[in-house]
N, C-alpha and C positions, 0 to 999 in steps of 0.2 A: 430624701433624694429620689425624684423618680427616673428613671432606666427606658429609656424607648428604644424598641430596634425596628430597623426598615429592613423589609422584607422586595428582595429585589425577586423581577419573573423572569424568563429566558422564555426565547420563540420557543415553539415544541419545536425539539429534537426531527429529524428528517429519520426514518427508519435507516439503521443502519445495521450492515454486515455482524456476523458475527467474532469475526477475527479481524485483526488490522493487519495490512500488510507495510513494509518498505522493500521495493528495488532500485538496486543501483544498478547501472549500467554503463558502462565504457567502453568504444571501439576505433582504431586508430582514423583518423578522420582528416586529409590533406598531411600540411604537417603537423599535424596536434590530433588532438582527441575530443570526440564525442561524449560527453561525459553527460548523462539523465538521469533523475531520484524519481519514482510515482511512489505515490502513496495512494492506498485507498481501504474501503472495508470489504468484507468476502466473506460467503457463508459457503464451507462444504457441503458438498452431499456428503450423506450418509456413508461411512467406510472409507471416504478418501484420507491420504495420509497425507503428511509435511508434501512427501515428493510429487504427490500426484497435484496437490496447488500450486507449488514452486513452477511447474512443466505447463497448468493451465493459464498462470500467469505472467510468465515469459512469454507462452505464445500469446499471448492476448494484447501485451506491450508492444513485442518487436511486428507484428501483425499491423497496429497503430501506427507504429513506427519503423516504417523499409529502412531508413537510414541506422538504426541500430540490431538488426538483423544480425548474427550470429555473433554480437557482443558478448564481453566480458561481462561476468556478473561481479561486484565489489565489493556487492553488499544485499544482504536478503534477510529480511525477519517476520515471522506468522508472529502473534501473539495474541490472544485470546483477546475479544474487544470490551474492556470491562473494570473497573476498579475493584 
């Protein structure tokens, strides 16, 4: 019995960040809420901490984004971009 495998290709990969992030964000908006997730990838400098990307990240969202300006955060994860 012979055994064949197919060997599938993927595009190259796009360079990405070295950490991934997710924020969520919510701010009361008429009578409901403004509720946004980003996702993206992020590479610190050198020495920065969790808080110092959390604070560069935020500003960079709500900066993107006037209408979510001094929102609620609901949700926030750094995690290393990598298996």
């Amino acid at each position: 019995m012979t055994t064949q495998t197919q060997q599938t290709t993927r595009p190259a990969a796009q360079q990405q960040g070295s950490h991934h992030f997710i924020l969520t964000l919510q701010k009361p908006h008429g009578g409901g809420y403004i509720t946004a997730t980003f996702t993206n990838t992020f590479t610190p400098h050198p020495g920065d901490t969790r808080t110092d990307i959390y604070e560069v990240l935020f500003e960079q969202v709500t900066r993107a984004n006037p209408e979510l300006a001094k929102a609620n955060v609901m949700f926030f994860s750094l995690e290393p971009n990598g298996l």
